[in-house]
N, CA and C of each residue as an Amber inpcrd file, in Angstrom:
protein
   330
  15.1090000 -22.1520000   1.8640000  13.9540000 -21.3310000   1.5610000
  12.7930000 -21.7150000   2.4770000  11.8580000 -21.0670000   3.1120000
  11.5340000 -20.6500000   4.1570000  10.0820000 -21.0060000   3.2010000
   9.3100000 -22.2730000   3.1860000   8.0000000 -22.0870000   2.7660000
   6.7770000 -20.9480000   3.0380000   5.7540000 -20.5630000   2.5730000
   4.8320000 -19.5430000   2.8840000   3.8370000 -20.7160000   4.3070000
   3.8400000 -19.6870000   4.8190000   2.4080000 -20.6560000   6.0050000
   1.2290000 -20.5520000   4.7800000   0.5240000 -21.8530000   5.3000000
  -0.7230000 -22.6040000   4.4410000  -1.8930000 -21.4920000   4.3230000
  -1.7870000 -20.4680000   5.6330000  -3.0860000 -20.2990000   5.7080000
  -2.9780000 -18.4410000   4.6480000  -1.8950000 -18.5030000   4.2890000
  -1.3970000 -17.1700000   3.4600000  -2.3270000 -17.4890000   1.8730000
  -2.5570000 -18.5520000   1.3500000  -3.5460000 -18.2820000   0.0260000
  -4.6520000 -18.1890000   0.4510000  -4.9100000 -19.2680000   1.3960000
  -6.6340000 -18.5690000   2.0130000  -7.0880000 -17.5360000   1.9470000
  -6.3770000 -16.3510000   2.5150000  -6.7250000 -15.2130000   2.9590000
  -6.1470000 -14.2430000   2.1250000  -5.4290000 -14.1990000   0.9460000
  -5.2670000 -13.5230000   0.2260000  -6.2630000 -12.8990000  -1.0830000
  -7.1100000 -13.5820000  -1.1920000  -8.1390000 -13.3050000  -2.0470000
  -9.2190000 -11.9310000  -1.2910000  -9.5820000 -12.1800000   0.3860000
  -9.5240000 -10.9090000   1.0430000  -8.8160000  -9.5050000   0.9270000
  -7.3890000 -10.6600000   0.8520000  -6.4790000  -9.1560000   0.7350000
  -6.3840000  -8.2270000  -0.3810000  -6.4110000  -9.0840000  -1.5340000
  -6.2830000  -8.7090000  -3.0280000  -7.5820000  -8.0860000  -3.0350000
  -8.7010000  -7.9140000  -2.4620000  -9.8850000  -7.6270000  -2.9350000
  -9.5970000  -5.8160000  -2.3290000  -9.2920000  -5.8430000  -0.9700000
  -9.0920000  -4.5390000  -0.1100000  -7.9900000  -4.1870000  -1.1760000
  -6.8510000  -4.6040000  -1.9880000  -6.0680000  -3.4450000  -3.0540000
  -6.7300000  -3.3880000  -4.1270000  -7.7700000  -4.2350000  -4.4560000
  -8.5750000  -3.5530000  -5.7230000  -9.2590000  -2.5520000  -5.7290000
  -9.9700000  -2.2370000  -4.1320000 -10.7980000  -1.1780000  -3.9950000
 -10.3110000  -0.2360000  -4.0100000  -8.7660000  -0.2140000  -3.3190000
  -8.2830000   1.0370000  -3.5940000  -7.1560000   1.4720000  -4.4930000
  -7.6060000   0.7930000  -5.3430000  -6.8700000   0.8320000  -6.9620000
  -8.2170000   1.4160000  -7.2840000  -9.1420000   0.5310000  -7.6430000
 -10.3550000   1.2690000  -8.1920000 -10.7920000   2.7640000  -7.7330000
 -10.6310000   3.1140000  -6.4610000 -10.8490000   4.2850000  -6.1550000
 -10.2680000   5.4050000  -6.6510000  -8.7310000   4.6690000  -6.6170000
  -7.7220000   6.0790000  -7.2780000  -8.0120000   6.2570000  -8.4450000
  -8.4160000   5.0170000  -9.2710000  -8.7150000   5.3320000 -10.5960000
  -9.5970000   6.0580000 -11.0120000 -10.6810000   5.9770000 -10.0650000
 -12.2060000   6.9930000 -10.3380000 -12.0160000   8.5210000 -10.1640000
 -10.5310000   8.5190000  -8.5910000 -10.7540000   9.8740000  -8.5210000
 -10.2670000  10.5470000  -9.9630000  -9.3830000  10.4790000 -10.7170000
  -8.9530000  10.5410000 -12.3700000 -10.1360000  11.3260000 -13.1180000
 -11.1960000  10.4080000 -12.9080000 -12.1240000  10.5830000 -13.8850000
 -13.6690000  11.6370000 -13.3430000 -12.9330000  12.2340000 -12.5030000
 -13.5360000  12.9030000 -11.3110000 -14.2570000  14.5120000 -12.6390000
 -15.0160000  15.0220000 -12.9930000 -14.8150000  16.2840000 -14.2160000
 -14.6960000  17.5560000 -13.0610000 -15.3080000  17.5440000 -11.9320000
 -14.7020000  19.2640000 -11.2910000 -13.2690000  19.1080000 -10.6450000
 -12.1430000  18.8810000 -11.3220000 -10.6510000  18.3680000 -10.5840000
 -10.7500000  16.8070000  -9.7400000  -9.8700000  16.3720000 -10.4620000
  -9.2910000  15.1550000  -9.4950000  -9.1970000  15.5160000  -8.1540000
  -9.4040000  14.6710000  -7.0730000  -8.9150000  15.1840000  -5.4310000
  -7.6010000  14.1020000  -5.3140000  -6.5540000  14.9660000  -5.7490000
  -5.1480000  14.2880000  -5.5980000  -5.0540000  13.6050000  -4.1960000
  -5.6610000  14.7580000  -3.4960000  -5.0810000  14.0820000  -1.9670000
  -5.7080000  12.2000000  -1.5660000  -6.9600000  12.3630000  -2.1210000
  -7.4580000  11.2400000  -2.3380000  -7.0810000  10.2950000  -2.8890000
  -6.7700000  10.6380000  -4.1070000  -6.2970000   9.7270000  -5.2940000
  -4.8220000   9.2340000  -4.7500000  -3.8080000   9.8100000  -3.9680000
  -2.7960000   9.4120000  -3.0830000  -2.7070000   8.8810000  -2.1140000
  -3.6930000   9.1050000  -1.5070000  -3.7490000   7.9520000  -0.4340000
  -4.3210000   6.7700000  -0.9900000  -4.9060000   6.3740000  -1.6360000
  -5.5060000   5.1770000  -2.5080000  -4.4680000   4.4600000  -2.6160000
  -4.0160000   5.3340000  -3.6770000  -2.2520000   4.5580000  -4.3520000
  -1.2900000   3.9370000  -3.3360000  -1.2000000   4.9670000  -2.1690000
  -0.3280000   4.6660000  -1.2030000  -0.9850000   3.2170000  -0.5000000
  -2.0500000   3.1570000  -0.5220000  -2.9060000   2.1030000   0.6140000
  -2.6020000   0.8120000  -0.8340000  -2.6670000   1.4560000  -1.8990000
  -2.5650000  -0.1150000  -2.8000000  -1.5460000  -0.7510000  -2.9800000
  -0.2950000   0.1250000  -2.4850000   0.8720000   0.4600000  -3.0000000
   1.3280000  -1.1520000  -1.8300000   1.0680000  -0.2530000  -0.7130000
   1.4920000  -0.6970000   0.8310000   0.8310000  -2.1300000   1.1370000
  -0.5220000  -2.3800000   0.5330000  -0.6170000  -4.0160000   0.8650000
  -0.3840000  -4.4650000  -0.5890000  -0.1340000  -4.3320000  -1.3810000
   0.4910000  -5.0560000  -2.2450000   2.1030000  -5.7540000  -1.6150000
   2.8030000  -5.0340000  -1.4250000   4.5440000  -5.0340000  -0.5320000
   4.0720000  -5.6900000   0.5400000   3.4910000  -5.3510000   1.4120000
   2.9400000  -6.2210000   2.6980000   2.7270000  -7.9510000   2.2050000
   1.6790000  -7.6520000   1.3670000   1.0950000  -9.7630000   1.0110000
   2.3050000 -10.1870000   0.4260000   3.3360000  -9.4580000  -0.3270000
   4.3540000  -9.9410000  -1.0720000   5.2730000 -10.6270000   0.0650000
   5.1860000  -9.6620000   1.0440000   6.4330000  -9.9660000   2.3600000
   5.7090000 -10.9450000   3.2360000   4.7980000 -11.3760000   3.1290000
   4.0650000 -12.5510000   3.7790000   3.7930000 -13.7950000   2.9840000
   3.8060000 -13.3460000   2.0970000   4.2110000 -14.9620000   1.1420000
   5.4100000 -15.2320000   1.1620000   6.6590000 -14.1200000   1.0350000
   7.6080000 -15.4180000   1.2490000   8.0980000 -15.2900000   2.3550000
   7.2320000 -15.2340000   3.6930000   7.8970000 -15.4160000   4.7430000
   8.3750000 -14.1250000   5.2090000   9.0790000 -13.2800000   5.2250000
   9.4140000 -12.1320000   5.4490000   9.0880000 -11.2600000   6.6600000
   9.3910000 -11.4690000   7.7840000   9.1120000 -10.8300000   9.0870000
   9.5580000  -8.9330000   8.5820000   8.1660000  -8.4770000   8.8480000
   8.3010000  -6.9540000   9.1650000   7.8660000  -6.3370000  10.5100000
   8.3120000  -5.0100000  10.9580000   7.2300000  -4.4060000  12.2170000
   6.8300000  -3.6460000  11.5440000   5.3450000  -3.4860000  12.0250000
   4.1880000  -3.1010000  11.8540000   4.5870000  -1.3510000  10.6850000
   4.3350000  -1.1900000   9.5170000   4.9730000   0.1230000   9.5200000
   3.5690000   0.9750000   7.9880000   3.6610000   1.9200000   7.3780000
   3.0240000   2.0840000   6.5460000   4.1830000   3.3590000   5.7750000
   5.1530000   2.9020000   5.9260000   6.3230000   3.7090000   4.9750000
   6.5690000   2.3140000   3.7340000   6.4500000   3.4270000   2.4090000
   6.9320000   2.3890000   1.4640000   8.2960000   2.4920000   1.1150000
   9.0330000   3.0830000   1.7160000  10.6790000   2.9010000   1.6210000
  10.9040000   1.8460000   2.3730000  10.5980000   1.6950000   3.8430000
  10.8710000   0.4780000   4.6930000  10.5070000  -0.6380000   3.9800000
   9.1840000  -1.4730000   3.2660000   8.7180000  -2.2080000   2.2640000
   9.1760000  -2.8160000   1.5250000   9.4730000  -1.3190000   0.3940000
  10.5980000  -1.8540000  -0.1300000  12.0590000  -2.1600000  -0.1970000
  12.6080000  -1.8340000   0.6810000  13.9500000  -2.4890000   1.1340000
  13.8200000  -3.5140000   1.7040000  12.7150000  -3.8700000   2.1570000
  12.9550000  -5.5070000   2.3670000  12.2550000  -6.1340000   1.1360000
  11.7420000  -5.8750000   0.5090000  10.9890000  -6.3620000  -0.9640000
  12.6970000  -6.3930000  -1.7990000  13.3770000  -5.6910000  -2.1600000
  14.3480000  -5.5740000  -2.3590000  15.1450000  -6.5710000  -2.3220000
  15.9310000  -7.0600000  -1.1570000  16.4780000  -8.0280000  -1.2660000
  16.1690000  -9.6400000  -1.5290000  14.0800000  -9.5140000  -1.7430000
  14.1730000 -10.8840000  -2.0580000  13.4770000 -10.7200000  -3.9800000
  13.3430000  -9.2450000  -4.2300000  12.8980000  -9.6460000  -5.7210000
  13.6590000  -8.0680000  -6.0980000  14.4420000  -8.5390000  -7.4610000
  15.0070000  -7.3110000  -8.1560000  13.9080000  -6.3290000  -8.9450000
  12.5680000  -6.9630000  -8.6930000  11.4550000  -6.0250000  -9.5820000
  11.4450000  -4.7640000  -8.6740000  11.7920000  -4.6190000  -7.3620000
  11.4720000  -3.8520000  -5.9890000  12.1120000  -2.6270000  -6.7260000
  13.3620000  -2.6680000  -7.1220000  13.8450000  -1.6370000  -7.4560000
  13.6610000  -0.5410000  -8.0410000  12.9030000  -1.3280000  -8.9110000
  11.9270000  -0.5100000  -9.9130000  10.9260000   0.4580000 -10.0240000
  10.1850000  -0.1240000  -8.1930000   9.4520000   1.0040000  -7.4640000
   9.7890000   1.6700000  -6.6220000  11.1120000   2.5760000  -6.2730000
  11.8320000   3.3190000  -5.4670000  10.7810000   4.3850000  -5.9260000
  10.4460000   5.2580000  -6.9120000   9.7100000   5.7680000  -6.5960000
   8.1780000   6.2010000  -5.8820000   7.6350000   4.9670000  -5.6540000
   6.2980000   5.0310000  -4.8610000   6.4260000   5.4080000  -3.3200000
   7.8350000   5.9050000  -2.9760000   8.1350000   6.0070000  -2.0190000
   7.1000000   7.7760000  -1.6580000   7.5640000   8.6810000  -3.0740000
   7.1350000   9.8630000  -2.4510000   5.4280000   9.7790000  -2.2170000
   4.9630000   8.3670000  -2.2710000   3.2640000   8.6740000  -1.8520000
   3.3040000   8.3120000  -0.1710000   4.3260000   8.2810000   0.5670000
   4.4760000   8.2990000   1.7010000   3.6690000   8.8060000   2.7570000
   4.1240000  10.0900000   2.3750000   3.4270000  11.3870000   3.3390000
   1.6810000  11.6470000   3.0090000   0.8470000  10.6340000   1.7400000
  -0.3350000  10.3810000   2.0970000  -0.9000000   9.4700000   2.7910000
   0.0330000   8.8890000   3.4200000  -0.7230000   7.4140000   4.4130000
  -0.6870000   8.2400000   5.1650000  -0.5280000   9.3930000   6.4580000
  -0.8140000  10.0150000   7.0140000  -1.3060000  11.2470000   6.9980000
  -1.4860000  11.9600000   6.0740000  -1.8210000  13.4740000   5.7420000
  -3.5660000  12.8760000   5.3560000  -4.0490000  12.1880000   4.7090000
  -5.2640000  11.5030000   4.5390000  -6.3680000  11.4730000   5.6560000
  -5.5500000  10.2220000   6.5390000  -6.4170000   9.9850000   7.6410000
  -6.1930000  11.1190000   9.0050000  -5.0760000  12.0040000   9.1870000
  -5.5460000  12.9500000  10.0000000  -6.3330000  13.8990000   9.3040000
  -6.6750000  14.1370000   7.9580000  -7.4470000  15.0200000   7.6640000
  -8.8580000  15.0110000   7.7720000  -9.0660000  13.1370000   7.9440000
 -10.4560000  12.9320000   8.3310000 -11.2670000  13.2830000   9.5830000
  -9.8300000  13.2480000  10.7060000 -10.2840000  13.7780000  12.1060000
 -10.7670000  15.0770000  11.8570000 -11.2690000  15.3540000  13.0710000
 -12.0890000  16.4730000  13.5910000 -11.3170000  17.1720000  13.8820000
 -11.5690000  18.3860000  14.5570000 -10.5040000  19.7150000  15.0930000
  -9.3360000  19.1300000  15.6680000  -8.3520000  19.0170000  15.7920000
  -7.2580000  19.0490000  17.0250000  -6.3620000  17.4830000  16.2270000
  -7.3120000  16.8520000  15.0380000  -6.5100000  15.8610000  14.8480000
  -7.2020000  14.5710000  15.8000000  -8.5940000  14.6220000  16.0950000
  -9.1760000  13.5800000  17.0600000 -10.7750000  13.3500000  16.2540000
């Protein structure tokens, strides 16, 4: 077993703070009274979703390339914890890690 590098609790309290915000966010959009903005509220989830699986795969060591699909994530979350399985579905918030931030661009997607 492959210890965590030292400097992984340091900097996790950073990290945990960036998935609270966007936990907290998705949660607000909810409570939104002229309609929820799903599209919003999905990319949140997806962004909380994705460094949650990320810090998990860096504590125990876990080499990934660079990616923001939560199917890839979790298949490697997968083989080191049977809870992974459990979230096969967070997969379909996929297609808001990108539908989000090109919607923020300007004309043409720039």
């Amino acid at each position: 077993m492959k210890l965590p590098d030292p400097a992984v609790p340091r900097k996790s309290p950073a990290v945990a703070g960036l998935r609270d915000e966007d936990l907290r966010v998705a949660r607000h959009g909810f409570s939104m009274l002229e309609g929820p903005p799903s599209r919003v509220i999905a990319f949140h989830a997806q962004q909380c979703a994705e460094k949650h699986l990320k810090a998990y795969l860096v504590f125990r060591g876990v080499d990934f390339f660079f990616t923001h699909n939560l199917r890839r994530l979790l298949d490697l979350s997968t083989t080191h914890a049977a809870w992974a399985e459990q979230l096969q579905g967070a997969e379909e918030l996929n297609p808001y890690a990108s539908t989000a931030r090109s919607s923020r661009r300007g004309p043409g997607g720039q």
